[in-house]
N, C-alpha and C positions, 0 to 999 in steps of 0.2 A: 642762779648757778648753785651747784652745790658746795661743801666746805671740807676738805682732807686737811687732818691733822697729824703729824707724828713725832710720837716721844717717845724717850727712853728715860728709866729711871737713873737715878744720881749716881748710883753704885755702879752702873752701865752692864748689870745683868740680864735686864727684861725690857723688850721694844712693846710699844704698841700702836697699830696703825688704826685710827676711826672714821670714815666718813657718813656723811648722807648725800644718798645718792636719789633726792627723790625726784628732784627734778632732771638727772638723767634719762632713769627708767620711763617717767610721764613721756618723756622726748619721745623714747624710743618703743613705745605703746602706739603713739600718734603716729609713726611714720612705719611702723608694720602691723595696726593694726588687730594685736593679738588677741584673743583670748586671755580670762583672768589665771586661768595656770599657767600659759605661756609667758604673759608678766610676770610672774611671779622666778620662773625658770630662767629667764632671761635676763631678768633685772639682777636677780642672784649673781648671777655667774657675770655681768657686768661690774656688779659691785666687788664681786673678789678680782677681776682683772685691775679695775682701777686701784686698787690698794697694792695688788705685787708688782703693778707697773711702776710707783712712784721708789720701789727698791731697785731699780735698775739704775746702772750712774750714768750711762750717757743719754743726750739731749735726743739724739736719733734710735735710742731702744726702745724694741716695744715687746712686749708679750701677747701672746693667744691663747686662749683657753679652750677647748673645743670639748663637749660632749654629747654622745649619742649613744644611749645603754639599750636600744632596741623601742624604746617607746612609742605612743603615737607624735611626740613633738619631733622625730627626728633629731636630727645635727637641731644640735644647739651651741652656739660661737660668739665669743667676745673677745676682743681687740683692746690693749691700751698702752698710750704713750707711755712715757715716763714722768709726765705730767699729772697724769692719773684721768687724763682724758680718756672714755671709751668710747667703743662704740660696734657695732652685735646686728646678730641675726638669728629665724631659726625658721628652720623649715617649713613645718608647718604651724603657721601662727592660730588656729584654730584648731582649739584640739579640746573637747566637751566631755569630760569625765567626773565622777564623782566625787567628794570630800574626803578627805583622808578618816579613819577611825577614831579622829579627836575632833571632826568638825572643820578640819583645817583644807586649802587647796592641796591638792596631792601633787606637787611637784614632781619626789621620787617616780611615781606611776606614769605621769605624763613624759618623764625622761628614760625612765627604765632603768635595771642594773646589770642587763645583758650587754657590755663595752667598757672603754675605757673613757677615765680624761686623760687629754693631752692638751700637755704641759710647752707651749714651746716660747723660747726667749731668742729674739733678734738680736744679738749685743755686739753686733759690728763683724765678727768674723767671719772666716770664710762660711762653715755652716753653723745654722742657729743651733743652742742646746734644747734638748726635745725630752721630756719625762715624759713617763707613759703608766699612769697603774688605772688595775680595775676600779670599775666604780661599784661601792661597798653600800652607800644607801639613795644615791639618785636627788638626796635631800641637798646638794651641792657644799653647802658647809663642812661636813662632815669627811666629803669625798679630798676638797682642800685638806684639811688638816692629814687626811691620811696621805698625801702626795709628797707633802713636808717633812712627814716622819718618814716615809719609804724612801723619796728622791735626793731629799736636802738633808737628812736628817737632824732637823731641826723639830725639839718639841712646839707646837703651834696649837692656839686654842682659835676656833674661830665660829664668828656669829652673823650672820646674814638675812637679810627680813623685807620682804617685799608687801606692802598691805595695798589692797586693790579695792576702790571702791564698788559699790553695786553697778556703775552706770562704769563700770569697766577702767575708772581713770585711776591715777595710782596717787594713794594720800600719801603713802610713807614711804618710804626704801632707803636703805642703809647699812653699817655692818663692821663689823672690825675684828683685827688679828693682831693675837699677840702671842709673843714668842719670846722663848726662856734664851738669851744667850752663852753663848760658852760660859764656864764657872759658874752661874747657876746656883747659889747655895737650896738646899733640902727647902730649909723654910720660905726662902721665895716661893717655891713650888706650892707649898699647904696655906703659904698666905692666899698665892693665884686663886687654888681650888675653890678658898673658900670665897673672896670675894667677889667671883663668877658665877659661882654657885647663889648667889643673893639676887642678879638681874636679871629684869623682866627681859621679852624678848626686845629684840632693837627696835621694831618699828612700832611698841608699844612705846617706848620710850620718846621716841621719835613724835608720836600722835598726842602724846600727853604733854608736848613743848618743850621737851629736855634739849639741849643743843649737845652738837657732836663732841663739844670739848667737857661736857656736863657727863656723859655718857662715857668718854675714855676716863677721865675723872674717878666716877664710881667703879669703873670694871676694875683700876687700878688702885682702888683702897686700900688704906696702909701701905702704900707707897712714895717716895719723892720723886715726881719724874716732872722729867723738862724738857720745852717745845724743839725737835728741831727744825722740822720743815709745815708750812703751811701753803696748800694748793687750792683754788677754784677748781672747779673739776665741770664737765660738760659734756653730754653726746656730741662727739666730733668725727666727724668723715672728713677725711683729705684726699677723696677720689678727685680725679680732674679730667677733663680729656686728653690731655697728652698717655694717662696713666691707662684709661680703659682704651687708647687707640695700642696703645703697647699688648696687652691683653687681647686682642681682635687680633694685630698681628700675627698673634700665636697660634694660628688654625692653619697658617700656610698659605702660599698663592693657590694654588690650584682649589681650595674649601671658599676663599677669597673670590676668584674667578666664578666659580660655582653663584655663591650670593648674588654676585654682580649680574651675572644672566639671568637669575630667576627674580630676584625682587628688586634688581636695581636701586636695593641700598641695603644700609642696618643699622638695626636700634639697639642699645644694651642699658639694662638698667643695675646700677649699682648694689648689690646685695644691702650694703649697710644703710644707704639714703633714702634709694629709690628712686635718684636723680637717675634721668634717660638723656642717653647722650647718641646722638644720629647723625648715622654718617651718609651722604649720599653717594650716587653715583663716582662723580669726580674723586672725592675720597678715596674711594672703593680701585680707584683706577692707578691712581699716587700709589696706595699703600703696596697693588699687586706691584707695578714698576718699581718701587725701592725693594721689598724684597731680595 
């Protein structure tokens, strides 16, 4: 499992959330598959869901994260409890482009900067709250911090790192956000700067053995800060069939009836798992009659 940390410093101006997520991402590589950009895209934007999920306060909140700036990965989508549980998908899991200008996978290219991310929070009410800004560089960290400063306006520094081995499995993944709160003195700010300014990328850190509380640790040099929440975190699906026959139901009797005469059943496979759930005939018969 992986390990979510979060602290605030002593003076209670500056949060900062860190995990590693590399045994999420591996999860979620194995069961769609992807390509090493689409890991990398994926795992990204997993890792920022699990971190602003565990800032949700109830047990039953959860966040979405969705992006699709025109690219060839399409919808790219992650999911997280409040646990800091996710769990994700994307379109198309194969998608074979070049290195970026510094040698790096090209995430930005493979997601595009043609759309938006959206921002959406389940937190119990009647409708979820939903942000919505452009996406500015496709590199997803970048695009979080700008959705903070535009939606929540909250200043937010954030770091996100997916390293994918040759044979396509993922060594590293991991990432953290931190953020100036109200009152805020100047020089927290130019301490932030410079002490962020000093760290490698995460999943260097990560590869080189640093552990996640070794890594919030240095990001926040020269500062007192103290533990308050620690989570396990994990690729988690809580699809189930009661949940996908709810879903099926939603096409109507008569799309229902339609099935029923021509293939005498139906199969549906879960976006995030991949688990297939089959309904047969009899089903098919129940569901059109309750209707």
């Amino acid at each position: 499992m992986g390990k979510l940390l979060r602290y605030i410093t002593s003076d209670g101006t500056v949060s900062i959330i860190g995990v590693d997520t590399t045994d999420m991402v591996a999860k979620a590589e194995q069961i769609h598959r992807t390509s090493a950009v689409t890991t990398a895209a994926l795992g990204r934007l997993l890792t920022a869901a699990s971190m602003i999920g565990v800032t949700l306060k109830g047990e039953k909140d959860s966040v979405t994260l969705r992006m699709n700036g025109g690219g060839p990965s399409g919808t790219v989508l992650a999911v997280s409890d409040s646990f800091g549980n996710a769990r994700g998908y994307v379109s198309n899991p194969i998608v074979e482009i070049p290195l970026n200008s510094v040698g790096k996978l090209d995430v930005s290219g493979a997601i595009g900067k043609d759309g938006s991310l959206i921002v959406m929070k389940d937190i119990g009410m009647k409708d979820p709250y939903v942000g919505n800004v452009p996406i500015i560089s496709g590199e997803i960290a970048e695009d979080i911090t700008y959705y903070y400063a535009v939606s929540e306006q909250i200043p937010t520094v954030c770091a996100l790192g997916v390293l994918v081995n040759p044979n396509l499995t993922v060594k590293a993944a991991g990432g953290f956000i931190i953020q100036l709160l109200p009152f805020a003195p100047e020089e927290a700010i130019t301490k932030l700067e410079e002490s962020v300014g000093k760290l490698k990328p995460v999943t260097t850190m990560l590869s080189e053995g640093m552990s996640i509380e070794q890594i919030c640790a240095l990001a926040m040099d020269g500062f007192e800060i103290e533990l308050l929440d620690e989570y396990e975190v994990e690729y988690r699906c809580d699809c189930n069939r009661e949940r996908v026959e709810r879903a099926l139901r939603t096409v109507g009797k008569e799309e229902l009836t339609d099935i029923l005469e021509k293939d005498g059943k139906a199969e549906l496979n879960c976006h995030f798992c991949d688990k297939k759930y089959r309904f047969d005939a009899d089903d098919l018969r129940r569901m059109i009659k309750e209707i």
